[in-house]
ZANU-279708 format. One record per residue (C-alpha): x, y, z. Coordinates in steps of 0.1 Angstrom, whole numbers, plus 5000, padded with zeros to 4 digits. Layout:
<sites>
XYZ/...
</sites>
This chain:
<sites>
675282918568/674583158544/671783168516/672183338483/668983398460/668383578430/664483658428/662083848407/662283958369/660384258362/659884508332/659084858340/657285098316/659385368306/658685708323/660986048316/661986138352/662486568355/665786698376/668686478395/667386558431/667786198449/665285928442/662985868478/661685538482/658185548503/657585198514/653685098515/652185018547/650984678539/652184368560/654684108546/653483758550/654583378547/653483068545/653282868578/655883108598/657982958623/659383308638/658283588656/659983948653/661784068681/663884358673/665384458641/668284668636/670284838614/673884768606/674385008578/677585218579/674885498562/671885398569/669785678547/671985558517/670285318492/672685288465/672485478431/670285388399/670585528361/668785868351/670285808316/672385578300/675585778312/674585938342/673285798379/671485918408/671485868442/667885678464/667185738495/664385608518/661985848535/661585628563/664185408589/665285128573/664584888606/661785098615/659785058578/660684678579/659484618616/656084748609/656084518574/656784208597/655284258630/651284188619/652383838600/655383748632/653583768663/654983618695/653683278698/654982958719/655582748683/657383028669/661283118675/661883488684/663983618663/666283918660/667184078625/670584218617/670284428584/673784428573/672784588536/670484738516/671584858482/670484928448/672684938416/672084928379/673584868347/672685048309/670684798291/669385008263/668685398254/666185388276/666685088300/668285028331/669284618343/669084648383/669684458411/668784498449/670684348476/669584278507/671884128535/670083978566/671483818597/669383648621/669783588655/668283438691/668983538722/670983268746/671283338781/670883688777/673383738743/671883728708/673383398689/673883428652/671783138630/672383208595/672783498569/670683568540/671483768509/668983838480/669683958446/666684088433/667284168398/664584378373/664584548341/663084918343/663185218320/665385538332/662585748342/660385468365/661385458401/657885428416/658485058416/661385028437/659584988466/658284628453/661484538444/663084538478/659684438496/659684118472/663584048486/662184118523/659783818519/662083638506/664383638534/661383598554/660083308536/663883098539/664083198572/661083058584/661882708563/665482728578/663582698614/661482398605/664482188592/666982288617/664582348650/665682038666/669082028654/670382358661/671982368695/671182768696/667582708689/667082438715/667182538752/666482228767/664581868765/660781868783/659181528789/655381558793/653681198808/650181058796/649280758809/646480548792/643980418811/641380368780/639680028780/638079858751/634879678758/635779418729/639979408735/642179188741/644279438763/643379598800/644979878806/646379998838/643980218861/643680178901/639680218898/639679918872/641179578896/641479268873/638479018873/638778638864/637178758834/640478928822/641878548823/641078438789/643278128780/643577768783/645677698811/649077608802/649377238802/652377098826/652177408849/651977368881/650277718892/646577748894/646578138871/648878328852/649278698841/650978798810/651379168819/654279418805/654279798794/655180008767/655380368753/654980608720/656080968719/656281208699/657781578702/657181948694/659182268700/657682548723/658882818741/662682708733/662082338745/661482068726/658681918745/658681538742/655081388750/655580998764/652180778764/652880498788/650780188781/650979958811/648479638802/648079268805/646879018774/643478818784/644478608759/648178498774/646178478809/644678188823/643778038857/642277678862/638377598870/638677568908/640977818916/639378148908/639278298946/640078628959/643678548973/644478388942/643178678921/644978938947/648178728934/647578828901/646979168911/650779208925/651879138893/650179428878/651179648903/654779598900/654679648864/653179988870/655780018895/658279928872/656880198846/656780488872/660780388882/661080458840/659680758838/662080918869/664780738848/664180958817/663881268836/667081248857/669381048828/672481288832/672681138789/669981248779/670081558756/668081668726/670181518701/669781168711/667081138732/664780888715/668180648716/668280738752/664580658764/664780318743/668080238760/666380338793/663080098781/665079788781/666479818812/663379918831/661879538811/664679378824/664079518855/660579388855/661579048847/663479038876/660879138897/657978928890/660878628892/661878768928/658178818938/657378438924/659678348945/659678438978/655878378977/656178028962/653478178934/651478298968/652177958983/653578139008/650578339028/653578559049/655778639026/652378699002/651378959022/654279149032/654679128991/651279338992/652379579019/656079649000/654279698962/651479888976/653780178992/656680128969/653980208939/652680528961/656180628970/656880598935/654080798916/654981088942/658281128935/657281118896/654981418904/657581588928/660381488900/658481658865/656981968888/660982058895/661482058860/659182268846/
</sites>
């Protein structure tokens, strides 16, 4: 991609200028800086075939001269970026190719030039060791100035170095998460929330909080057999960021049941019963911890289509779910069944350990 802008008007008084030695641009020492930068400054260098040569301007209507800078080209425009594109894990390190720097003018009048500056920028990351190009940049900065002013040069080709600055760092926020070369890889951070409202309708998931017949809420279901049931299920939000390379995807996991789709019959509200209910939770959270290992070894899932691929992922992790609390109704006859009851409370209680450890062991291997 490459952008191509022509910037800046400007009218310069008229001042005689005395012999045809060169014209040497000084370059101010005062930082150039943008709004809400998205880079940092790595290296710049210069690609310049003559890297002193600036191009020529007019000293009279017929008759040119050359400008030359004073200073490197890459090392004047590293100290103009480096105070306002400091290294920081939100910003993309960038490396700038300066591929021109010119000035060249026109007669306007007896006593006026019509100019324009060039500047040509690449930009580049580094990949596995090996800079990547992603995008070009040209400005045209044009201006109006009388023969004998040249003292305002300087601003001219400063005002096209923020420029490139300025597109640069608005390329970066469109195209973070689409460009393959900015993106080295999909993160998944894990919150799981445990928050309960005093006033809800919800309880949320914690292994210090059990459920109480209190959580039960709702008329029991009339033409059921069963003395309770639970209404729970899961869900998640997420939302991502790009640091260090990565887009970091943050996934909030809200396992819960409803008090008001709960219910359990006067008469029945003893410990086993409630233990019963219990199981059901558990395997939900079960359920959710088998999700998350999902997402982070999904040989599909890449940066491009990863919110596709965790909501595909989702549905089969409900389904799975469904299937479960069907199985575990069913071998314990809705705890009927005291045996098969409690070696249902043995297999949930490790499978759920098991499972949050390999969560842990699974996210610390890919960090």
């Amino acid at each position: 991609m490459k952008r191509v802008l022509s910037i800046l008007l400007l009218s310069l008084p008229h001042f005689l200028m005395a012999g045809q030695e060169p014209v040497w641009i000084s370059f101010k020492k005062e930082p150039v800086f943008v709004r809400n930068p998205t880079f940092s400054l790595l290296k710049i260098r210069d690609e310049r075939s003559f890297k002193a040569h600036l191009g020529t301007i007019l000293s009279g209507p017929k008759s040119s001269i050359a400008v030359r800078s004073n200073d490197e080209i890459a090392s004047t425009f590293d100290d103009l970026l480096s105070p306002g594109f400091q290294p920081d894990s939100t910003r993309v390190p960038i490396i700038i190719r300066i591929q021109e720097l010119i000035f060249f003018e026109k007669a306007k009048k007896e006593f006026q030039a019509d100019g324009t500056c060039r500047l040509e920028l690449a930009f580049d990351v580094m990949r596995d060791g090996k800079p990547v190009q992603l995008t070009t940049y040209t400005a045209r900065t044009i201006y109006t100035r009388s023969f004998g002013q040249t003292d305002r040069l300087e601003l001219v080709a400063r005002k096209a170095l923020e420029s490139a600055a300025q597109y640069l760092s608005n390329w970066i926020k469109i195209n973070r998460d689409k460009s393959p070369a900015l993106v080295k890889g999909l993160k998944f951070v894990y919150i799981d929330h445990s928050i309960q409202q005093a006033s809800g309708d919800t309880v949320f998931y914690h292994p210090l909080r059990p459920l109480s017949w209190d959580d039960f809420q709702a008329a029991p279901r009339i033409g059921s057999r069963n003395a309770a049931s639970i209404f729970p299920t899961f869900s998640y939000e997420g939302h991502s960021r790009w640091v260090n390379g990565f887009i970091e995807v943050q996934l909030t996991f809200k396992t819960f049941m409803v008090k008001s789709m709960s219910w359990v019959r006067p008469g029945h509200t003893d410990a086993y019963g409630l233990l019963h209910e219990q199981k059901h939770f558990d395997i939900v959270k079960l359920v959710v911890e088998r999700f998350k290992q999902r997402i982070i070894a999904d040989p599909d899932m890449d940066f491009e289509e990863y919110n596709s691929r965790v909501q595909f992922l989702y549905l089969e992790a409900y389904r799975d779910m469904n299937r479960w609390q069907e199985q575990y109704d069913g071998e314990t006859q809705h705890g009927i069944n005291r045996a098969e009851q409690e070696r249902w409370n043995r297999k949930i209680a490790q499978d759920l350990k098991n499972a949050e450890d390999l969560t842990a062991i699974m996210l610390s291997n890919r960090q």
